[in-house]
N, CA, C and O atoms as a GROMACS GRO file, in nm:
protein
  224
    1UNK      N    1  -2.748  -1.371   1.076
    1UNK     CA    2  -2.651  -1.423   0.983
    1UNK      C    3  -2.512  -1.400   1.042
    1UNK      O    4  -2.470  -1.286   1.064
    2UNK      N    5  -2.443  -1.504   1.068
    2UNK     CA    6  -2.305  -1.477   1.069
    2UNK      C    7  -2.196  -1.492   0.990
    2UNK      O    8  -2.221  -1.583   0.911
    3UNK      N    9  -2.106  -1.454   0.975
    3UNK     CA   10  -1.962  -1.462   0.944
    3UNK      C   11  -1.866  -1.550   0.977
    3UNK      O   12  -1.786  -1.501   1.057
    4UNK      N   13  -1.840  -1.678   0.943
    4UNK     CA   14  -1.779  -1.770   0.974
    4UNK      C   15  -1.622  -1.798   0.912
    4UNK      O   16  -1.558  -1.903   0.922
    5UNK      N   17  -1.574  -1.659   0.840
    5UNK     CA   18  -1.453  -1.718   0.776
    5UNK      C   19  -1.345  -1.631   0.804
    5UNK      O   20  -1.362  -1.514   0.838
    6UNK      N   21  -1.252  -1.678   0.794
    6UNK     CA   22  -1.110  -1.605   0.910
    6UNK      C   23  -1.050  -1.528   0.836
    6UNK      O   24  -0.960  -1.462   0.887
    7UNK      N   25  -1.084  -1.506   0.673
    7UNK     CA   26  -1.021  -1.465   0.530
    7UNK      C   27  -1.055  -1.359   0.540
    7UNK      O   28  -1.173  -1.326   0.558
    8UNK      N   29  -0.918  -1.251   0.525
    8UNK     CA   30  -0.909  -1.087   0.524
    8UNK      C   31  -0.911  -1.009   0.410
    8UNK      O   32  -0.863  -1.076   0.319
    9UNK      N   33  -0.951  -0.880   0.365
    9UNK     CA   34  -0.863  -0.874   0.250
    9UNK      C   35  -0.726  -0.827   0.198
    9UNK      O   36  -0.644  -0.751   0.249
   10UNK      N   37  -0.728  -0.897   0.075
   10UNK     CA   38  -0.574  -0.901   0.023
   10UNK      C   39  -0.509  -0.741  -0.032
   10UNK      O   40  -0.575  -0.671  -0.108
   11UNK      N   41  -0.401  -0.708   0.010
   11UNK     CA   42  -0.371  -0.585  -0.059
   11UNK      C   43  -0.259  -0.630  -0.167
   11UNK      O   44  -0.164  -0.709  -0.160
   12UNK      N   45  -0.320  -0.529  -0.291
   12UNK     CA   46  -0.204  -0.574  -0.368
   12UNK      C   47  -0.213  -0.431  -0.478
   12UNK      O   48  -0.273  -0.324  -0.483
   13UNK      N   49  -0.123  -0.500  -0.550
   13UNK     CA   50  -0.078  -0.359  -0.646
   13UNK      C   51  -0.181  -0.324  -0.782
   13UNK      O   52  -0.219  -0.411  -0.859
   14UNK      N   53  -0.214  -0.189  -0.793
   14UNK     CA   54  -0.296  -0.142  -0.932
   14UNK      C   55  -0.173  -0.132  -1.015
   14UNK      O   56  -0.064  -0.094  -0.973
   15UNK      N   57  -0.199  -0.166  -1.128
   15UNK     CA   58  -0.060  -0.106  -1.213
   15UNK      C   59  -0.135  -0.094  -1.371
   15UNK      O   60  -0.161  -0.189  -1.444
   16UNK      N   61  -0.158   0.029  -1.394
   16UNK     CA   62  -0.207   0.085  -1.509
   16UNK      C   63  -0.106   0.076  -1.576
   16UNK      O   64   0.000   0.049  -1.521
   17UNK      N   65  -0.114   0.101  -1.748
   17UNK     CA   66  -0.053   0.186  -1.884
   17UNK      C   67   0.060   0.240  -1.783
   17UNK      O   68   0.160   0.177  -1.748
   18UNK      N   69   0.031   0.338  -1.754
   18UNK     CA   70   0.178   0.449  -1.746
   18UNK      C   71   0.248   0.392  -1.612
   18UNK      O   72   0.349   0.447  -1.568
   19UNK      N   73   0.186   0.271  -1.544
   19UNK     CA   74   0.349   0.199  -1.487
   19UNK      C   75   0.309   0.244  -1.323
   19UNK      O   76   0.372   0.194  -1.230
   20UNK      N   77   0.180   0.361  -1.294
   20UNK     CA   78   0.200   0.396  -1.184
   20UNK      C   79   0.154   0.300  -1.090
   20UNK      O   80   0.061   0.224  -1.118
   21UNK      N   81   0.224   0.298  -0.955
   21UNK     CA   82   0.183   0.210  -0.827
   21UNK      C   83   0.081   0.230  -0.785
   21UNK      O   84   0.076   0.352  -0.799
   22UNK      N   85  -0.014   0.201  -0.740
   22UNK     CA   86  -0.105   0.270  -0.648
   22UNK      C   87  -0.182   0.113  -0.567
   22UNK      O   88  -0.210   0.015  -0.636
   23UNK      N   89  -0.201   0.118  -0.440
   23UNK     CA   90  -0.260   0.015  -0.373
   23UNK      C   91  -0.382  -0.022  -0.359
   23UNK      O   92  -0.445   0.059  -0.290
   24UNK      N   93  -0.447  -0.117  -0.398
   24UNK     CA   94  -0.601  -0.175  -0.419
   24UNK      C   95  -0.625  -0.272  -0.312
   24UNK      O   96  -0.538  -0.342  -0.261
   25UNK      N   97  -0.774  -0.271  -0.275
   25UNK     CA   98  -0.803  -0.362  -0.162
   25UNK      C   99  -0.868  -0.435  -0.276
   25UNK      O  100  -0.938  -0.383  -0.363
   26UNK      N  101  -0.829  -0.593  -0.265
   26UNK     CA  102  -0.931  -0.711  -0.306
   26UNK      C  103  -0.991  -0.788  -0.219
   26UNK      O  104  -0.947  -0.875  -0.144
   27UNK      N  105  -1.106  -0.745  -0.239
   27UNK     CA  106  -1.209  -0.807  -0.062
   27UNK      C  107  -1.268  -0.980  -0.154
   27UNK      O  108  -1.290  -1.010  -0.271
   28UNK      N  109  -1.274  -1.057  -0.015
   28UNK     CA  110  -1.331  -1.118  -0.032
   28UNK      C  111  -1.450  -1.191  -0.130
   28UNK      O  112  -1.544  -1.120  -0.167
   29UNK      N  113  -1.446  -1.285  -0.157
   29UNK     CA  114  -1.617  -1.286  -0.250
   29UNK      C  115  -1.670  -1.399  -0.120
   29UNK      O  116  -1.628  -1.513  -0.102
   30UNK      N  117  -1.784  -1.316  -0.034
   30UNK     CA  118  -1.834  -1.374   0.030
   30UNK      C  119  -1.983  -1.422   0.004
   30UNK      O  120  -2.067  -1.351  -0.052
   31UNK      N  121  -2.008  -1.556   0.055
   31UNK     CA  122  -2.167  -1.581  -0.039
   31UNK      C  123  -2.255  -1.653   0.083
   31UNK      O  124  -2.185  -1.717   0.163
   32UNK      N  125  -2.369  -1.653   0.104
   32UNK     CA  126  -2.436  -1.658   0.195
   32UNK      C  127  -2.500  -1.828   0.182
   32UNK      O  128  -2.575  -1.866   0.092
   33UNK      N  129  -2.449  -1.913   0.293
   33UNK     CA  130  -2.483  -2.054   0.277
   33UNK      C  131  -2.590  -2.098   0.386
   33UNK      O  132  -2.574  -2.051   0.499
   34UNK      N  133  -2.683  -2.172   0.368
   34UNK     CA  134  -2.780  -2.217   0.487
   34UNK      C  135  -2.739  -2.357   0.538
   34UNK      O  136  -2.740  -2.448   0.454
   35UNK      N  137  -2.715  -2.377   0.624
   35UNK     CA  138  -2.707  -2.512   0.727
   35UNK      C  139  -2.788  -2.547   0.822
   35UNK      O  140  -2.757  -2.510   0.935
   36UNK      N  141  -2.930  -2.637   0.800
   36UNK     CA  142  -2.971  -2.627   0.905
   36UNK      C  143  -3.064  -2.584   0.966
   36UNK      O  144  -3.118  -2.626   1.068
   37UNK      N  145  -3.098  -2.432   0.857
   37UNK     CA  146  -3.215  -2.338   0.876
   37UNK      C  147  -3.106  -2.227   0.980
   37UNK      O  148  -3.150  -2.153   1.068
   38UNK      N  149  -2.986  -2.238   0.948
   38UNK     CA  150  -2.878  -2.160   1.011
   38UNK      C  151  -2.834  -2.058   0.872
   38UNK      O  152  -2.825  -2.111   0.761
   39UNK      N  153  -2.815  -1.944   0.886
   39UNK     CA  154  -2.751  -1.852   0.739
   39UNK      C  155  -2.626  -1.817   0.789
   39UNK      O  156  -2.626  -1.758   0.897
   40UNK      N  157  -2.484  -1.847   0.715
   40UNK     CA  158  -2.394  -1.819   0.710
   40UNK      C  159  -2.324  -1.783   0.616
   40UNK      O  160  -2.345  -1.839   0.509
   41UNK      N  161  -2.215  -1.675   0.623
   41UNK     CA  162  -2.139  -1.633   0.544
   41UNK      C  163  -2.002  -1.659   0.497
   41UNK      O  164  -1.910  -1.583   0.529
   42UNK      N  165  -1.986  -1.748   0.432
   42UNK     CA  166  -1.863  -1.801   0.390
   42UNK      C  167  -1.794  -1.751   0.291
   42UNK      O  168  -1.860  -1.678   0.217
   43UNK      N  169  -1.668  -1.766   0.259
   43UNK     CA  170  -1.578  -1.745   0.120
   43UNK      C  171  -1.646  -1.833  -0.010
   43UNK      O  172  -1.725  -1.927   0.000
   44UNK      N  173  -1.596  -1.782  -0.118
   44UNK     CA  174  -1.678  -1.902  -0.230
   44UNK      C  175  -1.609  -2.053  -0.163
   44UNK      O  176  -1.678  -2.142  -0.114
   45UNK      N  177  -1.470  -2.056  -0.173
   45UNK     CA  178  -1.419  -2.128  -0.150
   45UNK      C  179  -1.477  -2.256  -0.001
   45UNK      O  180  -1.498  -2.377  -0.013
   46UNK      N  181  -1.485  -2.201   0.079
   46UNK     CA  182  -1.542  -2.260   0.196
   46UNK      C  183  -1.659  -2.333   0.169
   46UNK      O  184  -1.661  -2.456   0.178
   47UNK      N  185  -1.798  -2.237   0.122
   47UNK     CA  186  -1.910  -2.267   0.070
   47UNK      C  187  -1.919  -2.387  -0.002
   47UNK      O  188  -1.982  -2.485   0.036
   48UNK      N  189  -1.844  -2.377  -0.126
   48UNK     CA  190  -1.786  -2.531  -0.228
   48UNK      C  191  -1.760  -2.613  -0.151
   48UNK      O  192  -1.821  -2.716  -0.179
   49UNK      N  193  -1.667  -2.628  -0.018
   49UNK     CA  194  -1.626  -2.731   0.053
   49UNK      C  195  -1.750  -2.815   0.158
   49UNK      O  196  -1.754  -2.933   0.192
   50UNK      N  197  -1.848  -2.696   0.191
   50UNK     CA  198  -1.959  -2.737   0.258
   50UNK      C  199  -2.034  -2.822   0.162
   50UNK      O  200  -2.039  -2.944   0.179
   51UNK      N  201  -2.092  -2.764   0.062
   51UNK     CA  202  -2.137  -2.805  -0.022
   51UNK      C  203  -2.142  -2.979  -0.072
   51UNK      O  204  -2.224  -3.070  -0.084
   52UNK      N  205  -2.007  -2.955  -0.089
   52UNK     CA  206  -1.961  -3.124  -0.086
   52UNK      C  207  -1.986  -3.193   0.008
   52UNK      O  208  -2.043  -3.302  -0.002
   53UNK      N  209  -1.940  -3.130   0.136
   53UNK     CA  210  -1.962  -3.175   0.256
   53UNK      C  211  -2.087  -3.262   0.285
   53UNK      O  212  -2.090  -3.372   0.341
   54UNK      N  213  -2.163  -3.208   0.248
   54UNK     CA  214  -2.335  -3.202   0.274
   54UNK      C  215  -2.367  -3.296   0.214
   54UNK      O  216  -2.430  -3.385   0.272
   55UNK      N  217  -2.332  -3.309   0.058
   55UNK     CA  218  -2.370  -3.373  -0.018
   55UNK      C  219  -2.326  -3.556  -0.024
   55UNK      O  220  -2.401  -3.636  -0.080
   56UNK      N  221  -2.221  -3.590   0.030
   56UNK     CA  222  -2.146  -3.680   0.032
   56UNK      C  223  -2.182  -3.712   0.177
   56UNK      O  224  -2.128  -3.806   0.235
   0.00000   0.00000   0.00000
């Protein structure tokens, strides 16, 4: 299975009730697509685009 998508994850801010900063990783939602009898790992986003792709 590979990994086909160039998408990192995003850092961004926690911000609870009492206001404090603290830094959160938001990873990817990566989902596993077949092409082919090929397994790949795409973003949702990408996947949807194959999808269509394929279909059309």
């Amino acid at each position: 299975m590979k990994k086909i998508t160039n998408k990192k994850t995003n850092k961004a801010n926690n911000r609870p009730n009492c206001l404090k900063v603290t830094k959160k990783a938001q990873k990817v939602n990566l989902q596993t697509v077949t092409i082919n009898g090929f397994k790949f790992r795409t973003s949702a986003r990408e996947a949807r685009a194959i999808k269509k792709a394929m279909s059309a």
